[in-house]
C-alpha positions as CSV (number, residue, x, y, z in Angstrom):
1,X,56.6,107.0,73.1
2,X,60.0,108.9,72.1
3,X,59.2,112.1,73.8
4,X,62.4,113.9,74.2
5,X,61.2,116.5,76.6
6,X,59.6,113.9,78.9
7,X,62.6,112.3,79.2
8,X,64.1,115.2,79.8
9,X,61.8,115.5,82.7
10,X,62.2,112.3,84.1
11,X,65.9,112.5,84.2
12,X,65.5,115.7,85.9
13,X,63.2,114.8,88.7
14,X,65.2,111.4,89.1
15,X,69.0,111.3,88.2
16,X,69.7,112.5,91.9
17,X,68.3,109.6,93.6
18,X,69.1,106.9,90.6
19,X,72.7,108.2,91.2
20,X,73.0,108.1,94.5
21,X,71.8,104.2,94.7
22,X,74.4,103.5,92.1
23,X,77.0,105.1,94.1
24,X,76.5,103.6,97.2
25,X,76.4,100.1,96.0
26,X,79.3,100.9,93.4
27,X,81.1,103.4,96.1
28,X,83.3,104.8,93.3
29,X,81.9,108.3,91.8
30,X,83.1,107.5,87.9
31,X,81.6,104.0,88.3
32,X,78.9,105.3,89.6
33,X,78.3,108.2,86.5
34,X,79.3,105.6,84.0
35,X,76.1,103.2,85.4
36,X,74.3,105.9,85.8
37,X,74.5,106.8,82.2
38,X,73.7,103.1,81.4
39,X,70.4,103.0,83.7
40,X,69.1,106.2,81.3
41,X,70.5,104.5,77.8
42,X,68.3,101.4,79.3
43,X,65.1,103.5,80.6
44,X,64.8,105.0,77.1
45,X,65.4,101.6,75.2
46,X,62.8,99.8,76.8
47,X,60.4,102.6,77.4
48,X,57.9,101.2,75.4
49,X,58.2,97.8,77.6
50,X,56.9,99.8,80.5
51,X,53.2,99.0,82.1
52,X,51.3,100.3,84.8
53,X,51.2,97.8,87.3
54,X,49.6,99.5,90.5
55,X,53.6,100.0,91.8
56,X,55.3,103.5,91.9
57,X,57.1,104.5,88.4
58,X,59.9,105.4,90.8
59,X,60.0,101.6,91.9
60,X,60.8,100.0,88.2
61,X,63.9,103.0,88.3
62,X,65.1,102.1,91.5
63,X,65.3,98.5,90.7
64,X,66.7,98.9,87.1
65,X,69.6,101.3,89.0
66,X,70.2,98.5,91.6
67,X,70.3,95.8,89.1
68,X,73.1,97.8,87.0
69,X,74.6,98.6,89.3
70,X,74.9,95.4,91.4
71,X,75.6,93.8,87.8
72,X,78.7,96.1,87.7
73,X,80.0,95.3,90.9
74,X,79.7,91.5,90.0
75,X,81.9,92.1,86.6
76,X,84.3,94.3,88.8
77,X,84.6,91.6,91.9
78,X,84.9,88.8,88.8
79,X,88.0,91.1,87.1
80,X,89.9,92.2,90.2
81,X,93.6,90.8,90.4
82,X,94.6,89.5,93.5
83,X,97.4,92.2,94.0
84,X,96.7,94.9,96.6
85,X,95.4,98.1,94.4
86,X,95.3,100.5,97.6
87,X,97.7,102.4,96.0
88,X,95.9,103.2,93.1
89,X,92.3,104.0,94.7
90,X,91.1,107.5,95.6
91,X,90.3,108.8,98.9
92,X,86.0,108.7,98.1
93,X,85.3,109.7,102.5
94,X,83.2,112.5,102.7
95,X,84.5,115.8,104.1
96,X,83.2,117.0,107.3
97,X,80.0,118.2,106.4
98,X,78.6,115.1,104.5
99,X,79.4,113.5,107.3
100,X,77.5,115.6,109.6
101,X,74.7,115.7,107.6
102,X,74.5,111.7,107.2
103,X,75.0,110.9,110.5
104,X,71.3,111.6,111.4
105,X,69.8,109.5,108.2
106,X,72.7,106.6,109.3
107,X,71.2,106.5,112.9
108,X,67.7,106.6,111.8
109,X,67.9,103.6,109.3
110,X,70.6,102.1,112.0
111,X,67.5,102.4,114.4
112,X,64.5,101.2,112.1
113,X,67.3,98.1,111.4
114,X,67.3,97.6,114.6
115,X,63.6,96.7,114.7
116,X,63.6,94.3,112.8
117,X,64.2,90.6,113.4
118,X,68.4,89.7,113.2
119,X,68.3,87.9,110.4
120,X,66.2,90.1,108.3
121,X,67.9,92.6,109.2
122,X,71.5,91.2,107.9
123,X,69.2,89.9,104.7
124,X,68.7,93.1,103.9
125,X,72.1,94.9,104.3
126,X,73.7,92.2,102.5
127,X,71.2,92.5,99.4
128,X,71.1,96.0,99.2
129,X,74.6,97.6,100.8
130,X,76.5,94.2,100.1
131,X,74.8,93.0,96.4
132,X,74.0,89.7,97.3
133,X,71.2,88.1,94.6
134,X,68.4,86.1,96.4
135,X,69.8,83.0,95.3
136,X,72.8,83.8,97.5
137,X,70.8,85.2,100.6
138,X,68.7,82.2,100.4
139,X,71.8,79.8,100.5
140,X,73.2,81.6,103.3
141,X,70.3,81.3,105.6
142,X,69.0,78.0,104.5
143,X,65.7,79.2,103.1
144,X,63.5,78.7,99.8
145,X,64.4,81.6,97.6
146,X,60.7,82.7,97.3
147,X,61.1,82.9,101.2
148,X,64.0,85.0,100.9
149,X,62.0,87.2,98.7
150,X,59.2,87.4,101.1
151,X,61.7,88.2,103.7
152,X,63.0,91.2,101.8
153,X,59.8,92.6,101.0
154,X,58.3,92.8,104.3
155,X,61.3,93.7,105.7
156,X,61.5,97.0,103.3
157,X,58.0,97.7,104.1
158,X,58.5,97.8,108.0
159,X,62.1,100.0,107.2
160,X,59.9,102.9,105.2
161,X,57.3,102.5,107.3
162,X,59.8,103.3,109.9
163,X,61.4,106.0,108.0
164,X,58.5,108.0,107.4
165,X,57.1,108.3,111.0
């Protein structure tokens, strides 16, 4: 509805977590700002487009930061010379610290991977680490797309159910 304050809100309670999916598929912090600031400009565009579907608010931002973001790693993959840009790239490892503190949240979703059938497994980290669309996934493991899509789903609901016991 054009409520400046609730949109302050929402950018308060979710910029953290909209950034931080934009930055791990993008893995460049200015990219990852830059899409960041597009996921918002988009969000309050097409407020008025949003309906209550019975899913979490949270999900619609996730996926419309994913999208953007994966979107942006297409263009960059398309635009990319063939030379060798090492050079040029900045050292983005975390210090010490980060990594301490990650190393418990990468062996937990290492672990929950783990439980779940190879294949799915793999679907999932090349959609959602790698930026694979369905079509793709689907090509790769000889599958209908809407069985791809299946695949996906229930294979995010067994990782947070995983995650939150």
């Amino acid at each position: 509805m054009g409520e400046r304050a609730a949109f302050a809100d929402l950018y308060t309670h979710t910029s953290a977590k909209l950034f931080g999916i934009c930055l791990r598929v993008l893995n460049d912090r200015t990219e990852a700002e830059e899409v960041a600031q597009e996921v918002y400009v988009k969000i309050w565009r097409r407020a008025d487009r949003y309906r209550a579907n019975g899913l979490s608010p949270m999900t619609r931002l996730i996926t419309i930061a994913r999208n953007t973001a994966i979107d942006r790693l297409r263009r960059r993959r398309d635009a990319q010379p063939g030379l060798d840009m090492a050079e040029t790239l900045a050292d983005t490892a975390p210090g010490p610290e980060e990594q301490a503190m990650q190393s418990g949240e990468r062996a937990q979703m290492a672990a929950c991977l783990g439980e779940l059938n190879a294949n799915r497994a793999e679907a999932v980290r090349r959609a959602y680490l790698g930026g694979e669309s369905y079509a793709d996934l689907a090509a790769h493991f000889d599958v209908p797309l809407n069985t791809m899509r299946t695949w996906l789903r229930r294979s995010l609901l067994k990782l947070k159910e995983c995650l939150t016991r």
